[in-house]
C-alpha positions as CSV (number, residue, x, y, z in Angstrom):
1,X,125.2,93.5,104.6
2,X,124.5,97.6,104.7
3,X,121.0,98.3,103.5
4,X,119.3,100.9,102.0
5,X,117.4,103.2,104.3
6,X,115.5,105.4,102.5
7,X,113.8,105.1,99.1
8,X,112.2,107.6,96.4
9,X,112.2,106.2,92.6
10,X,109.6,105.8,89.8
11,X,108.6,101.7,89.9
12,X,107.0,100.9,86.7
13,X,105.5,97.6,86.0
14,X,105.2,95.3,83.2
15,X,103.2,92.2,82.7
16,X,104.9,89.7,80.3
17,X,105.4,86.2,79.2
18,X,108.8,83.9,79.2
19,X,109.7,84.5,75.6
20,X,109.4,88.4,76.0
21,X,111.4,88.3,79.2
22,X,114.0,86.5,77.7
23,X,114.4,89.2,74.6
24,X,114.0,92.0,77.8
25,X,117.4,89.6,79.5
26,X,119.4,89.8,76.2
27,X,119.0,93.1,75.7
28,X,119.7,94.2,79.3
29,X,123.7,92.2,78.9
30,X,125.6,94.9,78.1
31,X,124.2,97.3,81.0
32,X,123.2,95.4,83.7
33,X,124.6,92.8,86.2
34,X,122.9,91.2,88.7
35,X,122.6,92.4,92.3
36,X,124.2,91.8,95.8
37,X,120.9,89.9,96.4
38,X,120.7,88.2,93.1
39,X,117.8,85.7,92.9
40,X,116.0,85.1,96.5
41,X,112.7,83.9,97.4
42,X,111.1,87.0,98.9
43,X,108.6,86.7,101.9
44,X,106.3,89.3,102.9
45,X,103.6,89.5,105.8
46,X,101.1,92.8,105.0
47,X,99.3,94.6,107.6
48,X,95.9,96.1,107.5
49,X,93.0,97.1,109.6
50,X,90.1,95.5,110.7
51,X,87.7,95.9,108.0
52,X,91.1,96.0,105.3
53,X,91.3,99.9,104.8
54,X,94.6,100.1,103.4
55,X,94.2,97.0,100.4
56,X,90.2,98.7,99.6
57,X,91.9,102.1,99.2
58,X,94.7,100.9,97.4
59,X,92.6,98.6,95.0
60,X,90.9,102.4,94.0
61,X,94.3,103.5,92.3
62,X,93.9,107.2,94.4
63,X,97.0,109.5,94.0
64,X,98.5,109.1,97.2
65,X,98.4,105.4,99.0
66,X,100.2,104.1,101.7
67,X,101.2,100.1,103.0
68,X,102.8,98.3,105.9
69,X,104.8,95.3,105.4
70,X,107.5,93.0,107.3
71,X,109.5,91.7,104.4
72,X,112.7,88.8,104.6
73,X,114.7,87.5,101.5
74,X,115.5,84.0,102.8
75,X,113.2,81.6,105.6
76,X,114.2,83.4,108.4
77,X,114.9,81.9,112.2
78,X,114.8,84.0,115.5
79,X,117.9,85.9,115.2
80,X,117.8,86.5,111.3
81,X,117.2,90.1,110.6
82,X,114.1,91.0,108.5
83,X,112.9,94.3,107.1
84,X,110.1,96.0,108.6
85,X,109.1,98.5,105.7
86,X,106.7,101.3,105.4
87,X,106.0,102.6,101.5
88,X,103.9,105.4,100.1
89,X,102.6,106.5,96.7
90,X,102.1,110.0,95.6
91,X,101.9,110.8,92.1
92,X,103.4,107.9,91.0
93,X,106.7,108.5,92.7
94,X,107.5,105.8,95.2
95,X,109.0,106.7,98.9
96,X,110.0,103.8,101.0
97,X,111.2,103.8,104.6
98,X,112.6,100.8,106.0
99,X,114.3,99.3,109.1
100,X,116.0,96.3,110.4
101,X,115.2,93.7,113.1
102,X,115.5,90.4,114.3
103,X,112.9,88.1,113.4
104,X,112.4,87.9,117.6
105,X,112.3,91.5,118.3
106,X,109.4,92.1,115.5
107,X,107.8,89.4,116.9
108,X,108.3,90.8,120.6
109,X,107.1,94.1,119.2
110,X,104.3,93.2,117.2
111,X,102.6,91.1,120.2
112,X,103.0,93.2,122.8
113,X,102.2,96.8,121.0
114,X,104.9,99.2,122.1
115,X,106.4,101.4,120.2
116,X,109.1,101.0,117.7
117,X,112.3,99.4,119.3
118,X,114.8,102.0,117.2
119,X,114.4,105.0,118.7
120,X,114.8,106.8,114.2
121,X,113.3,109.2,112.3
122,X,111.9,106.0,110.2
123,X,110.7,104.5,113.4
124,X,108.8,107.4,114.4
125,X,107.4,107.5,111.0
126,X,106.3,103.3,112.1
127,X,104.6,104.4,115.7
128,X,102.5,107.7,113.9
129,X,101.4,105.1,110.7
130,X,100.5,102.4,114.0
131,X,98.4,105.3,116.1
132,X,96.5,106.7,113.1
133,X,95.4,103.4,112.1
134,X,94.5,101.6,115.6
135,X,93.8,98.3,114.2
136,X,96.6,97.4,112.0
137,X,97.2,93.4,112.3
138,X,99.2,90.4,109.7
139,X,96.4,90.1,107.6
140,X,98.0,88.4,103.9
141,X,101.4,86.7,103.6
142,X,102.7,87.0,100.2
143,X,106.2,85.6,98.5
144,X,107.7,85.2,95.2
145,X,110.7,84.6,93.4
146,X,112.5,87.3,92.2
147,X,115.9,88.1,89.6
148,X,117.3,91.7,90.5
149,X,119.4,93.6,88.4
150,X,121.3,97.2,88.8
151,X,123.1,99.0,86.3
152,X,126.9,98.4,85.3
153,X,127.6,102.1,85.0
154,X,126.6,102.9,88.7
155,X,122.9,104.8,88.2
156,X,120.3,103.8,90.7
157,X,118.3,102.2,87.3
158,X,117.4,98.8,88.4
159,X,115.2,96.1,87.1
160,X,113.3,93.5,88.8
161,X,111.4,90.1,87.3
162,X,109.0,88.3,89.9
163,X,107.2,85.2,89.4
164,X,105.8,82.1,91.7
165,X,103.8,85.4,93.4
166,X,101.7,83.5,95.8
167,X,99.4,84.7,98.5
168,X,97.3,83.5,101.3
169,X,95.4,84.2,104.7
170,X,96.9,81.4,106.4
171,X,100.7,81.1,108.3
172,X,101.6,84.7,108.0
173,X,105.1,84.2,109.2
174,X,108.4,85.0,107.5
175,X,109.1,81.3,109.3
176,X,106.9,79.4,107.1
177,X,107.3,77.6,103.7
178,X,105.9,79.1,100.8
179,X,102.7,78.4,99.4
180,X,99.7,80.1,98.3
181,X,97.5,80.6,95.5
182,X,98.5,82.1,92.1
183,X,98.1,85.6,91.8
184,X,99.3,85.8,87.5
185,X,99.0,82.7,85.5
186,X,102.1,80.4,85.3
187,X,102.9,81.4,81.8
188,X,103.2,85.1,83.2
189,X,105.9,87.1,84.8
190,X,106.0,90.4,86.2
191,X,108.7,93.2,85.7
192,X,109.7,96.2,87.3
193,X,111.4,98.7,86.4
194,X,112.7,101.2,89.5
195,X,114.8,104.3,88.7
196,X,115.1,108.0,90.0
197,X,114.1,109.6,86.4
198,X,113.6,108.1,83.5
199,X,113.9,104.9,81.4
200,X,117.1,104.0,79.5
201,X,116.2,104.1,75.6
202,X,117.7,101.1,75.2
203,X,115.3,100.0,77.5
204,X,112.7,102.1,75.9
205,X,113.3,100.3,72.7
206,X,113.2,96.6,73.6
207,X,109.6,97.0,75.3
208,X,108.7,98.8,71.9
209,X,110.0,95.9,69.7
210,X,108.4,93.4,72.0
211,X,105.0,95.1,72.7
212,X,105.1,95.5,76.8
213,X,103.3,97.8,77.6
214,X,103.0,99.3,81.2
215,X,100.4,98.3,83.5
216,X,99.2,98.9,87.2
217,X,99.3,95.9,89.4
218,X,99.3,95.3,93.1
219,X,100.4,92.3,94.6
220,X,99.0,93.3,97.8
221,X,95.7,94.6,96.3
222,X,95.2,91.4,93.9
223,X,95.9,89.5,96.7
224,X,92.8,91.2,98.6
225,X,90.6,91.0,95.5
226,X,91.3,87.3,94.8
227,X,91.4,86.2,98.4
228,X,89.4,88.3,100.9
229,X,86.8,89.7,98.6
230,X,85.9,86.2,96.7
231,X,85.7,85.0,100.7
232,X,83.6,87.5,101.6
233,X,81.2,87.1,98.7
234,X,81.2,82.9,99.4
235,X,79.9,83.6,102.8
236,X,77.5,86.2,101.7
237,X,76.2,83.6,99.4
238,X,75.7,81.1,102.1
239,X,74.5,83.4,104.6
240,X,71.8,84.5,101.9
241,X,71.1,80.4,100.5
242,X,70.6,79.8,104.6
């Protein structure tokens, strides 16, 4: 399947609960369809440095931040391709880059630290984000399941609901089964909204009637907060008890 390339789109989030996604699904019938992915488990390994520059920075909500991900849609094998996916922040417009490998060749790359096997503009973009930040390793694996949707009339409006979003520090491979720990209560689903300009007011109108308000929400950055930091502060605890 051709992939998109090259991102740059508004993402808006929502944090909601079954019912209201249900009223958010009717309401969406008449204009959108699901995608060519439909529903998939998503699997994502994040990098970071050493001492976790890009999550603390992110966690700050600054105008401009930046993230490093390998990202699959299925448990992949050797020769399954995954997405190896560089995205940016500025102003609250959203500018992805992404290219494809096999599961083997980002492994391949990854361990022995060359640069980029593509010789792209994108991959070039991959080899300056790996120089400037020295350190970057697999630091947090986190999946969840997610419904995609894309307009019936053929604008780049689409709509995405995520829940199950797990994360932990353990089996960062797109390999592995999923598992984790909770980052939204069960009861809880989270919705994005992705689109060039602006908001259909149909759209516009349902979140009105059903009170869903926007919100900002990392699932990397949570991730860091619940896991790494809560870590950190156990072992400070001991350290200090000892």
């Amino acid at each position: 399947m051709a992939y998109q390339a090259v991102f740059e789109r508004y993402e808006m989030k929502y944090i909601m609960t079954k019912r209201q996604r249900k009223a958010v699904l009717e309401a969406m019938l008449p204009f959108m369809r699901q995608d060519d992915f439909g529903h998939t488990t998503i699997r994502n390994v994040y990098f970071d440095t050493d001492q976790y520059r890009l999550a603390r920075h992110s966690v700050e909500k600054p105008i401009y931040k930046e993230k490093f991900r390998i990202r699959s849609y299925k448990q992949v094998g050797p020769q399954d391709s995954v997405f190896i996916e560089l995205k940016k922040k500025y102003c609250d417009v959203v500018y992805k880059r992404r290219e494809s490998l096999t599961q083997l060749e980002t492994l391949e790359w990854i361990v022995q630290e060359t640069p980029f096997p593509k010789a792209t503009q994108i991959g070039n973009e991959i080899d300056y984000f790996f120089e400037f930040y020295q350190t970057l390793k697999p630091k947090i694996f986190l999946s969840y399941e997610r419904d995609a949707f894309c307009a019936t009339d053929g604008s780049d409006f689409r709509v995405t609901f995520d829940e199950n979003i797990l994360a932990r520090q353990e089996e960062l491979s797109l390999s592995k089964d999923i598992w984790g720990e909770n980052l939204l209560p069960e009861e809880y689903i989270l919705m994005e909204l992705k689109t060039p300009d602006s908001i259909p007011l149909w759209m516009a109108k349902v979140l009105t009637q059903q009170k869903i308000y926007k919100t900002s929400f990392s699932k990397y950055g949570t991730a860091y907060k619940n896991i790494v930091c809560r870590k950190q502060n156990e072992e400070a605890g001991r350290i200090f008890i000892a």
